[in-house]
N, C-alpha and C positions, 0 to 999 in steps of 0.2 A: 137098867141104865136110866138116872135121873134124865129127863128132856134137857136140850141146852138153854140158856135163857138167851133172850132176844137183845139185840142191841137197841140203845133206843137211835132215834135217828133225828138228826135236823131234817123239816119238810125241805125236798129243793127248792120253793116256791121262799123259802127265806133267804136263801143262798144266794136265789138270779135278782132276787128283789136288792139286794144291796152286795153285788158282783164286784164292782167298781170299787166299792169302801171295802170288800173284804180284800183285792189284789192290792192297795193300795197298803193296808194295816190289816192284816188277819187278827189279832188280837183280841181285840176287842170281842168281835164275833165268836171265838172260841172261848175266851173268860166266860163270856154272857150262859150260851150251850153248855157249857161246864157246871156253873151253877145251875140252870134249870134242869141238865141229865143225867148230871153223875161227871164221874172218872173215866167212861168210856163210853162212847157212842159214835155216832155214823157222822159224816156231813159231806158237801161239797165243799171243795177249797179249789178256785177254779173249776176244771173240765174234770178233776178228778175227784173218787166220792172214797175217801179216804176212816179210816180208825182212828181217831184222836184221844189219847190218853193220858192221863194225870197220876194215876193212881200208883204207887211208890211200888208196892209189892207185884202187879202188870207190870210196870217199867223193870224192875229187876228182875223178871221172868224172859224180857225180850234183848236185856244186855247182859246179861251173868247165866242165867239158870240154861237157858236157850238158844242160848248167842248161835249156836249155828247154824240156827234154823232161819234166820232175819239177818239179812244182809241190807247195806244199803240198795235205794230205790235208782231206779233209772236216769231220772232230775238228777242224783249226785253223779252218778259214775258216769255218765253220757253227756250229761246240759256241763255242771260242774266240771268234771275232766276234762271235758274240750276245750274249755279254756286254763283251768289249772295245771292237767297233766294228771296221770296217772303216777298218783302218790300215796302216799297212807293216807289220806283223808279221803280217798277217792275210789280205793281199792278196796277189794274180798279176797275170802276163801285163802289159798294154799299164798298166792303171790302176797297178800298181805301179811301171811304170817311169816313169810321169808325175809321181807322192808324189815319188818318190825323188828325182827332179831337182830338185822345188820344192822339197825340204826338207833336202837336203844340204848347203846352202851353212851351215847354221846350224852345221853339224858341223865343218865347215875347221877347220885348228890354229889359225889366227888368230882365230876369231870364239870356239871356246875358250879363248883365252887371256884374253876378257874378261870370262869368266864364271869364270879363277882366284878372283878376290877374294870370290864368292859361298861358293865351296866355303872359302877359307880363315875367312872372315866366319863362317859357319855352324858350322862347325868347333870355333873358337874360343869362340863363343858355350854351346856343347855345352859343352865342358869345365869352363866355368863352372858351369852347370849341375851338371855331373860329382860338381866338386868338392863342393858341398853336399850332396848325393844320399849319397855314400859316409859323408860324417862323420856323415850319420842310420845309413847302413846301408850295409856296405863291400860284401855281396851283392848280383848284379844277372845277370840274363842278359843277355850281351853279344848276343845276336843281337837282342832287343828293343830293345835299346840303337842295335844299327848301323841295323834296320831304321827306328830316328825319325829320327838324323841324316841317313839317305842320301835320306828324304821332305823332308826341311828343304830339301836342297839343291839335289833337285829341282823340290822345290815352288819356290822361289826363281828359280831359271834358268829356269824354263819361265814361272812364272807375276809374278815379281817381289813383288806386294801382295796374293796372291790366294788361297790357305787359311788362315785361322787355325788356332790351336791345337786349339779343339775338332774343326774341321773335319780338319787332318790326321790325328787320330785314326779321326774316323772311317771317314773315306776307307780309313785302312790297315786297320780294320775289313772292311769289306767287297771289300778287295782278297783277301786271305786268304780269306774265305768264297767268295766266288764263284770263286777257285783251286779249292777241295775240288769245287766243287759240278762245275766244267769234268772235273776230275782221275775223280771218281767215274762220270759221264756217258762218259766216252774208255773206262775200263776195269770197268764195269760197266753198260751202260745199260740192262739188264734191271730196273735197280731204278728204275728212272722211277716206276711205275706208283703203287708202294708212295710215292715221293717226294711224287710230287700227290698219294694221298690222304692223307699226312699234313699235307698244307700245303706242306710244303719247297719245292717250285716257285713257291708263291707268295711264297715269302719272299726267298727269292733274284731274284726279278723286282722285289721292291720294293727290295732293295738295288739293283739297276741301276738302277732310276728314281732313288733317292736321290741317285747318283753323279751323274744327267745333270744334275738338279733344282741341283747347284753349280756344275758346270762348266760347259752352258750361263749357271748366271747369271755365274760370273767372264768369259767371250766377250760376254755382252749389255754388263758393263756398262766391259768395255774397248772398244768398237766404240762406245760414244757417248762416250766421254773423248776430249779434241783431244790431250791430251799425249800425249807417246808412251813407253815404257818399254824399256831396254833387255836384253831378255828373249826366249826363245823363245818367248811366245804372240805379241810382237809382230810376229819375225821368220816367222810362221806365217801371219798376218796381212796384211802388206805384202807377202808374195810373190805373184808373176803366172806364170801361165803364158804359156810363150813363142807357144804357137799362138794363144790367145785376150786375153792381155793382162786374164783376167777371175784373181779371188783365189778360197780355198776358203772355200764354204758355211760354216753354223754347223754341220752335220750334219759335214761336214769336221774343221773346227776341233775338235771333240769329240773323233773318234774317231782322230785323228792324238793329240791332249794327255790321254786314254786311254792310248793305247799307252808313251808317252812316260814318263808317271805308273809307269804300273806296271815297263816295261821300264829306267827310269832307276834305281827304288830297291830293287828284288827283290833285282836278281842283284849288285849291290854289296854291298849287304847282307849275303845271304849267304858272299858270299867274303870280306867284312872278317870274320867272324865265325867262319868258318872257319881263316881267319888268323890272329888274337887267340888261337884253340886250339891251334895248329901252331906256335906260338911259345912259348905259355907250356910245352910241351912241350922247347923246345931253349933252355936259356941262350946256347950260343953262339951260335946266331941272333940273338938278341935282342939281344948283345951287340954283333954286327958293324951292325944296323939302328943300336944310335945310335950306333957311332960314325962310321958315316958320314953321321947328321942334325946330326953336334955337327960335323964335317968340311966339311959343306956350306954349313950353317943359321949355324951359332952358334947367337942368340939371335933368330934373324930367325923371321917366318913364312915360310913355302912360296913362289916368286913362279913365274910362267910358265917362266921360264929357267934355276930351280932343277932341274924337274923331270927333266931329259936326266941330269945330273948326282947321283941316287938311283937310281944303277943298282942296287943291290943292294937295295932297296925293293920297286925293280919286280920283280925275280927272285922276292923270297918272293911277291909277288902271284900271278905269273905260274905258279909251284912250287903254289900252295895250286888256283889254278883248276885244275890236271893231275891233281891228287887231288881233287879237290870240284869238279868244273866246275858252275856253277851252271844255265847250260844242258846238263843231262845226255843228249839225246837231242834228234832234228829227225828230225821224217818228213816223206817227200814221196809224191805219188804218182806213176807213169808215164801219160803221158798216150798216150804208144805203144807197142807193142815196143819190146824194146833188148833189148841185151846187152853181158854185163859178163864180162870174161875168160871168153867160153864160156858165161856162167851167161844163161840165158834170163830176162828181166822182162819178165814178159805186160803189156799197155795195164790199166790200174787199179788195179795191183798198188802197193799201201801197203810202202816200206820205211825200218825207222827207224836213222837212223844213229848207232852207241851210243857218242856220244862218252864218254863214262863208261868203256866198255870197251878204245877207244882209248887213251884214257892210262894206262890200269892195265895193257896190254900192254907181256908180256916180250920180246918182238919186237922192239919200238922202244923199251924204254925199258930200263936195266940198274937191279935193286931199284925196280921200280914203285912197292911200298906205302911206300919209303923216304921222307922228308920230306928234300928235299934241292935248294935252291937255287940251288947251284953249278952244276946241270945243265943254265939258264936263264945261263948266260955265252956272251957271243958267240963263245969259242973250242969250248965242247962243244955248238954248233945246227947245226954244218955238215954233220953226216950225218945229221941228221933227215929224215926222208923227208919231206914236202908232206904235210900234212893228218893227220900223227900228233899235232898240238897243234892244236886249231882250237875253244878254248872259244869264241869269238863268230860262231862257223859261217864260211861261204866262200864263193870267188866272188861273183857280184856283189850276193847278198844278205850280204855281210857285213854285221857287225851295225855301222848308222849311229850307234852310239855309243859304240861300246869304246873309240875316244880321252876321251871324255867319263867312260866307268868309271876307266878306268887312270889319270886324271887324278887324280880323286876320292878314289881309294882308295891313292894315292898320299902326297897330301897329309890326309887322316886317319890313315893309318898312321906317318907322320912325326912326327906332329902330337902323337898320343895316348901312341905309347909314351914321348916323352920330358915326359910329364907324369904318367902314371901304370905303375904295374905290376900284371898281369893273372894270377892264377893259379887253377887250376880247384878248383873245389868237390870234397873225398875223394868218393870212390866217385860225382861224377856219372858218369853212363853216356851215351856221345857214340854217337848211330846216325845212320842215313841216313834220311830221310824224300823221296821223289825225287816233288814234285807237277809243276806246269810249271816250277819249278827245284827244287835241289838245295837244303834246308832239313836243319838238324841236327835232328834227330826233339824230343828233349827240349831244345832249346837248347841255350846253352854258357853254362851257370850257374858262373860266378866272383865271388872276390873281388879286389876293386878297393882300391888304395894308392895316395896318390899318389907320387911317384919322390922316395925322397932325392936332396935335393939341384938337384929339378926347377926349373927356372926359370919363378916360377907364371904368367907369360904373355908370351910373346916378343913382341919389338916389331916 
């Protein structure tokens, strides 16, 4: 038996030396270790001394080849579930394969394609909006901006009649704070202490009540209506399982349209916002997006059968998630031994896989930090290796809504450029903020025009 080889390690003594800056942004600290150790080696991140890995062929060892062996880590299903619920993003084992089945049908191309009209509906509606908004004030952060739209749209398709205005507001309120409070908790949880006695803990449990106190009442009071909506709470709703032929609780209901909530408008969000930067950044970009929306569209909105057909839409999408992946990392834990090319992973052993680092690698990809599109063409993907792009994770937890993002984000990005022009505010300063997604630190504060020549509402 060859000896196993040795992982390399970050000394602690770099870890407590810049403690603060790694809870703060881990990123950077992992980029840097990345290059100095490889694809997989040891570190602190916080209190816990974790696997940290990049390397395409390890990552699809521990989400496809292995999967059953690495489940998520306790941070997700304890810190995360307590405030989300216990949902597919939050779940393992037998109960996760049971959600998944009930609730994948909602996800098919086809039953997407009846929830196009929502996303273009909402869209469009938005713009209107838009438009009055800028002629008070042409200033706005677009990431504020993408994060109401992409709640609009998900609020819509999930729930049909069921957040108001004030309500979506505050929802996305206490989406965001209960993120920090997860985010702070994962990589600092020495300051618990200090949290409860300032109150913090208690304030944060009343936001989670808050959230139940609507969403329970929008499931109460769809469950005594005879009509029926067609919407993912109802398709949530009328689903059975096959063993029992019985539907999901209200505790169910919750914490599935929970996950949904925040998993449907995060990480969209983010990368329309992201995108909106990386473009106002490249005229020519921007000029090849319309001309193939003016190529496709004309004067039309977006339809089901357009979308195959803005292939180079989806490319800047797809380009902006490889540098901004909005899911920047996924940990799992080993529930056994294993080993990975030699590399020994003890039974408990937490490792996270740095998609962030993945895509920024010079290995697999030529000019990494470049903004570049073309490298999402069906002729330049064929020697990518398996699992060097994998912003909505892999195997069989793939994430049950990335047709649902890529739709979305599809069809807003079509939508907006040829109605308006976006370009960034002198001297803002664009950083990384990496909480359970990838957030631009200070926004993407731009000024907004609408497009000469724009045709002010397609029919």
């Amino acid at each position: 038996m060859p000896a196993s080889k040795i992982l390399p390690q970050v000394p602690v003594w770099r870890s407590l030396y810049r403690v603060n800056k790694i809870a703060d942004n881990p990123i950077p600290f992992m980029s840097d270790a990345t290059k100095k150790l490889g694809d997989i080696y040891e570190a602190y991140i916080g209190p816990r001394k974790v696997v940290i890995v990049s390397n395409p062929d390890y990552i699809q060892h521990i989400l496809q080849k292995n999967n059953k062996n690495y489940h998520k880590s306790k941070v997700v299903k304890e810190l995360l579930g307590s405030q989300l619920g216990q949902g597919l993003l939050t779940i393992d084992g037998d109960y996760w394969l049971k959600q998944r089945r009930l609730i994948q049908p909602g996800f098919y191309k086809q039953r997407l394609a009846e929830l196009i009209g929502i996303m273009t509906n909402e869209t469009e509606d938005f713009c209107a909006e838009l438009d009055l908004q800028i002629a008070q004030n042409p200033e706005a952060d677009v990431l504020k901006l993408m994060m109401h739209l992409t709640f609009r749209i998900v609020n819509k398709a999930l729930f049909s009649t069921g957040l108001q205005k004030e309500q979506l507001k505050r929802v996305d309120y206490i989406v965001t704070n209960l993120q920090k409070y997860v985010i702070t908790m994962a990589r600092q949880p020495y300051l618990y202490p200090w949290l409860k006695l300032t109150g913090k803990i208690k304030f944060y449990e009343s936001l989670r009540r808050e959230t139940d106190d609507i969403v329970y009442g929008i499931i109460k009071e769809r469950r005594e209506q005879k009509s029926g909506y067609n919407d993912l709470l109802d398709m949530l709703i009328n689903s059975r399982y096959e063993d029992t032929g019985e539907g999901m609780n209200d505790k169910q209901l919750r914490d599935e349209s929970m996950i949904l909530i925040v998993a449907g408008h995060e990480t969209s969000a983010n990368a329309l916002a992201w995108a909106l930067y990386l473009i106002s950044q490249r005229p020519d970009v921007e000029q090849k997006l319309l001309q193939e929306a003016e190529a496709v569209l004309g004067n039309r909105t977006p339809t089901f059968e357009d979308l195959p057909n803005l292939q180079y839409t989806r490319q800047v999408i797809q380009e902006t998630m490889r540098l901004y992946p909005p899911a920047w990392i996924i940990d799992r834990m080993a529930l056994e031994d294993d080993e990975i090319d030699g590399y020994k992973i003890p039974k408990d052993k937490v490792i996270l896989l740095f998609i962030y680092g993945t895509h920024h690698s010079p290995k697999y990809w030529s000019n990494p930090e470049t903004f570049n599109p073309d490298r999402f063409a069906k002729e330049n993907m064929k020697d990518l290796p398996n699992y060097a792009y994998f912003p909505f994770g892999g195997g069989p937890r793939l994430c049950i809504g990335n047709n649902f993002a890529l739709f979305e984000m599809q069809i807003v990005l079509a939508t907006l450029l040829r109605r308006f022009t976006f370009s960034l505010q002198p001297n803002h300063v664009i950083d990384l903020q990496p909480l359970v997604t990838l957030r631009p630190r200070y926004g993407v504060k731009m000024n907004i025009a609408q497009r000469v020549g724009a045709v002010a509402k397609p029919v």
